[in-house]
NUBA-348005 format. One line per 4 residues: number of its first residue (from 1); for each residue x, z, y of N, C-alpha, C. Coordinates in pm, whole numbers, plus 50000, padded with zeros to 5 digits. Each point is the difference from the previous one (the first is absolute). Example, Ala and Ser with C-alpha at 12.3 -4.5 7.8 and 13.67 -1.06 7.14 Angstrom:
BEGIN
1 = 51319/50780/49431/49911/50000/50119/50090/50000/50120 | 49965/49928/50105/50082/50006/50119/49923/50073/50109
//
This chain:
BEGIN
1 = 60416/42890/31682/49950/50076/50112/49854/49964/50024 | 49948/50035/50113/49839/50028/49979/49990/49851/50101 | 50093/49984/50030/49965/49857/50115/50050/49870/49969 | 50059/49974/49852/50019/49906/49906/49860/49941/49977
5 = 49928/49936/50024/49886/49995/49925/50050/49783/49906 | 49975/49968/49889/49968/49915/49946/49860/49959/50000 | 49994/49888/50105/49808/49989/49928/49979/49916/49957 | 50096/49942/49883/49933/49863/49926/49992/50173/49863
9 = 50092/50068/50022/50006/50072/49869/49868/50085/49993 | 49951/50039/50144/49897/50090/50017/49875/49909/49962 | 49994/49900/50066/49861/49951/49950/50007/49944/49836 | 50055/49983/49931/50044/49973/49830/49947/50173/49934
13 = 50090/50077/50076/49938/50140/49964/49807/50074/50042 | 50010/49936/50113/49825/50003/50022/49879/49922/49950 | 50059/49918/49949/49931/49878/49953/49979/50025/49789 | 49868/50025/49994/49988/50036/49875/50070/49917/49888
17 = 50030/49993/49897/50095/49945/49899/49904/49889/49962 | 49865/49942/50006/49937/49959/49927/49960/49856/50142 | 50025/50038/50091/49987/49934/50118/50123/49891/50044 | 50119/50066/49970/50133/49981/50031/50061/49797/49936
21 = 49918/49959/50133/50040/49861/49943/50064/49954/50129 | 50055/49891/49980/50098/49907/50067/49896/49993/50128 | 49930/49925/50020/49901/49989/50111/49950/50094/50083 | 49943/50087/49932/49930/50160/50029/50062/50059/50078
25 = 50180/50015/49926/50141/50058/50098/50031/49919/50123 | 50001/49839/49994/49988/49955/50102/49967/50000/50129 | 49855/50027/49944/49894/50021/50088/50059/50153/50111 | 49982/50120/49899/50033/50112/50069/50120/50008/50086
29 = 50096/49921/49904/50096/49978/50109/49953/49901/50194 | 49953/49934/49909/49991/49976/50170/49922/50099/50131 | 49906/50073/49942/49940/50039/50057/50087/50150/50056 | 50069/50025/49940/50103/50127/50001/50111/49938/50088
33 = 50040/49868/50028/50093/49924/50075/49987/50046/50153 | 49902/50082/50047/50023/50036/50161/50074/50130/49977 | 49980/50073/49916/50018/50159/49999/50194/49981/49954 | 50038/49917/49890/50114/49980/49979/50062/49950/50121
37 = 49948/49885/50081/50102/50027/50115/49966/50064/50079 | 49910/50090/50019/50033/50087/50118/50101/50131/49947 | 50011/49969/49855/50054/50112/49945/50172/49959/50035 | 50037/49925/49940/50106/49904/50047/50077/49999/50136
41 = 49935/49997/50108/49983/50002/50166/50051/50167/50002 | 49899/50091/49942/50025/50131/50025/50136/50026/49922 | 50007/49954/49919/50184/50045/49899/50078/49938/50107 | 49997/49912/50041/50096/49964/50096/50032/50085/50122
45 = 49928/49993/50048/49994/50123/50118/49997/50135/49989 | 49976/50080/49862/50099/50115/49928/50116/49991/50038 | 50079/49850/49890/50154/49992/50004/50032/49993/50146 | 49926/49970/50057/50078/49972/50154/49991/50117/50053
49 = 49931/50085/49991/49956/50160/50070/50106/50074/49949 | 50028/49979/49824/50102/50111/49974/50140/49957/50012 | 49992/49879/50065/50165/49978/50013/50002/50029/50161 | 49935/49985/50078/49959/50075/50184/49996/50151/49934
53 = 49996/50075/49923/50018/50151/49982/50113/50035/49929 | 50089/49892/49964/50106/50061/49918/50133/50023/50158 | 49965/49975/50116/50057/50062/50139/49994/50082/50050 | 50014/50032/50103/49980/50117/50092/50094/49990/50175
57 = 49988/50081/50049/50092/49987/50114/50179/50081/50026 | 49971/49999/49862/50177/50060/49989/50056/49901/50024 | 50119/49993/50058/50116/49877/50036/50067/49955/49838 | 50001/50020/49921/50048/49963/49891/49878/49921/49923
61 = 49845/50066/50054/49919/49902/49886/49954/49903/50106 | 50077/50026/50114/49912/49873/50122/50131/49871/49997 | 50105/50063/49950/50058/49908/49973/49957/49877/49892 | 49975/50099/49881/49994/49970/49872/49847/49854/50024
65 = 49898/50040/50099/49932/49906/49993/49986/49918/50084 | 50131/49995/50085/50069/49862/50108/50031/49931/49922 | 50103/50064/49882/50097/49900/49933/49904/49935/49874 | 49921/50091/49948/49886/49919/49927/49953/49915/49975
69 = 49946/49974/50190/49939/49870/50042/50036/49904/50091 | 50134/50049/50087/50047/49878/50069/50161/49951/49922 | 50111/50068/49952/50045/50007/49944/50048/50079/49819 | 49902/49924/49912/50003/50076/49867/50123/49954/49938
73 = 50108/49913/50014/50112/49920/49949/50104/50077/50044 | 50046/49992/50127/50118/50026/50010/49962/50186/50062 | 49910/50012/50034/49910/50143/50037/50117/50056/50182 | 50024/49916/50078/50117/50021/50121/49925/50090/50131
77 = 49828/50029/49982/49962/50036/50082/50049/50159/50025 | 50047/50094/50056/50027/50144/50053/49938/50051/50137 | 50013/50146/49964/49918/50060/50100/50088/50099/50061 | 50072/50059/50075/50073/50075/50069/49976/50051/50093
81 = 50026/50117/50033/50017/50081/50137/50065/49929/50115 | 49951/50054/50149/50035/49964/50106/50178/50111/49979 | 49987/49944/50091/50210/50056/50003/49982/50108/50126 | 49912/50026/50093/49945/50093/50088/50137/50055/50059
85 = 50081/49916/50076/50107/49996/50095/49949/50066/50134 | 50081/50087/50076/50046/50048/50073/50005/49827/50104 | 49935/50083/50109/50000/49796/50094/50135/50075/50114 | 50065/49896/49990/50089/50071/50110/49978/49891/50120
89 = 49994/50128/50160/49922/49909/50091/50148/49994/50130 | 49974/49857/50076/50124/49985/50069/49946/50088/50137 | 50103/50041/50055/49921/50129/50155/50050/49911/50097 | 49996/50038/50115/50005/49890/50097/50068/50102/50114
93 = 50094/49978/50106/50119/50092/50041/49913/50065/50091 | 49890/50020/50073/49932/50114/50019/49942/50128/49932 | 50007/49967/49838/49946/50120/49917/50127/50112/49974 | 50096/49944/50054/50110/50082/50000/50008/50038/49809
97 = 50030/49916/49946/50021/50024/49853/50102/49906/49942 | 50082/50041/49892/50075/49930/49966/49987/49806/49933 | 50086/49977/50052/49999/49805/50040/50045/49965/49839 | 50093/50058/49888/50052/50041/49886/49893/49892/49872
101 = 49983/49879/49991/49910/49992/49926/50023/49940/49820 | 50161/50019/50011/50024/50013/49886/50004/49882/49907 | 49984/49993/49900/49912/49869/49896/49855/49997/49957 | 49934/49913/50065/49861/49975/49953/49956/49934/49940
105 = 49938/49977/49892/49918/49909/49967/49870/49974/49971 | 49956/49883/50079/49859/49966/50024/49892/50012/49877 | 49896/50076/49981/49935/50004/49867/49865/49937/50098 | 49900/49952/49857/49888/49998/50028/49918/50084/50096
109 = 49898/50000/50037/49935/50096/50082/49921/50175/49893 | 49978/49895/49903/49891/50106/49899/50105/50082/49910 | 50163/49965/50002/50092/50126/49931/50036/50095/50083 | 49950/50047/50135/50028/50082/50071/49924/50124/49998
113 = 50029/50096/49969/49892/50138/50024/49898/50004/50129 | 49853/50024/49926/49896/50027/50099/49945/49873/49973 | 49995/49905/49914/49952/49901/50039/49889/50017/49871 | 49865/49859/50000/49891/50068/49960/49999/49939/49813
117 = 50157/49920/49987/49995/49952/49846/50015/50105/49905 | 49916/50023/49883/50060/50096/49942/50124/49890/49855 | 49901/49870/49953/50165/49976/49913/50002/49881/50053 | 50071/49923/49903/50043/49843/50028/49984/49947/49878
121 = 49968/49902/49965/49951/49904/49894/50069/49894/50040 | 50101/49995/49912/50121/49855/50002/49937/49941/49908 | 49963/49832/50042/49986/49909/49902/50077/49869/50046 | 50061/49940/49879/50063/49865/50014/49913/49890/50086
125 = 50118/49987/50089/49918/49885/50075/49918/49858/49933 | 50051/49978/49855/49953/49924/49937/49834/49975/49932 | 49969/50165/49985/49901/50033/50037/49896/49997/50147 | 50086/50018/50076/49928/49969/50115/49939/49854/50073
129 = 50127/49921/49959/49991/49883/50000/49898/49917/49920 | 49922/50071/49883/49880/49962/49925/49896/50022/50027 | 49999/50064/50181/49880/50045/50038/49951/50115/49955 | 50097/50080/49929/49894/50129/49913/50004/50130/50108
133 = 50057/50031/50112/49995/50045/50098/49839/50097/50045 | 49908/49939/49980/49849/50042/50053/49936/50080/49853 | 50070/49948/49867/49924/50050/49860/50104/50113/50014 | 50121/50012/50022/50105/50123/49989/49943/50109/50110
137 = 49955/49982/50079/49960/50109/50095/49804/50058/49961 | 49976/49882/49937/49852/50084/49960/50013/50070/49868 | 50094/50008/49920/50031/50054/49881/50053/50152/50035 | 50154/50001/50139/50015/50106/50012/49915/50046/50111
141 = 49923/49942/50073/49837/50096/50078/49926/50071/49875 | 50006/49919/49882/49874/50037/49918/50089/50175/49890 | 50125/49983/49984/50033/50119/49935/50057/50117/50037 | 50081/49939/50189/50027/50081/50064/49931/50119/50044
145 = 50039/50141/50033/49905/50107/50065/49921/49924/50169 | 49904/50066/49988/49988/49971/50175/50079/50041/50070 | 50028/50014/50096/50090/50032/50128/50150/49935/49953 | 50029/49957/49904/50144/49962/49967/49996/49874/50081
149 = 50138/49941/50055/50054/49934/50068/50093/49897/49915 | 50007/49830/49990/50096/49958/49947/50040/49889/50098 | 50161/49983/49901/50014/49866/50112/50054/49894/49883 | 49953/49872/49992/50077/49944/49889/50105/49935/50092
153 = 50104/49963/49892/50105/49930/50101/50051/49937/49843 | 50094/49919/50077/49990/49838/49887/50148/50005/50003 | 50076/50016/49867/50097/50021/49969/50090/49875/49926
//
């Protein structure tokens, strides 16, 4: 590719045939020694750019680069929908409404409809417990849409 560059091979190739001694190459080499590492510095930060573009904010590739980097082994991190429950509310014997309240059970606040989460990002508490908590939320700030809403919760 055009961003391979060799420059012990390039300066051997620039360097006339009649010139081409042990010392001479030396020499050029050193002087070519800033441009190779800045060349070096920049390949690195390619690979790092095109592996930050092999994502996006789909829930399947925002998964894909949770589990990447906080869990690449056992990969336990998931992303799921709120459960957007129906809140059932207790009335009080002046609203004149039925007292009937059936079986309830208590959910979180953010699985109820109307509320402002749009998913949930389950990660093992074991993870959490490593402090990775603050790098997991700038990863999904950084691929999430704007206006999206999350809540992590520790499973």
């Amino acid at each position: 590719m055009w961003y391979k560059i060799d420059f012990d091979k390039l300066i051997l190739l620039l360097l006339p045939t009649f010139l081409r001694k042990p010392v001479l190459f030396g020499y050029l080499k050193s002087l070519v020694a800033p441009i190779t590492s800045l060349y070096h510095r920049w390949s690195l930060l390619r690979d790092d750019n095109l592996e930050i573009l092999k994502y996006n904010s789909q829930r399947c590739y925002l998964r894909g680069a949770l589990n990447d980097r906080y869990d690449p082994d056992e990969r336990r991190i998931t992303i799921s929908n709120t459960s957007n429950k129906v809140q059932d509310y207790i009335y009080t014997f002046g609203e004149n409404t039925p007292v009937s309240l059936g079986t309830m059970f208590i959910e979180s606040a953010f699985n109820y409809a109307g509320t402002t989460v749009d998913f949930i990002v389950n990660v093992p508490q074991q993870i959490i417990a490593m402090k990775k908590q603050p790098a997991i939320e700038a990863t999904i700030e950084f691929y999430a849409l704007a206006g999206k809403s999350y809540k992590i919760v520790a499973v």
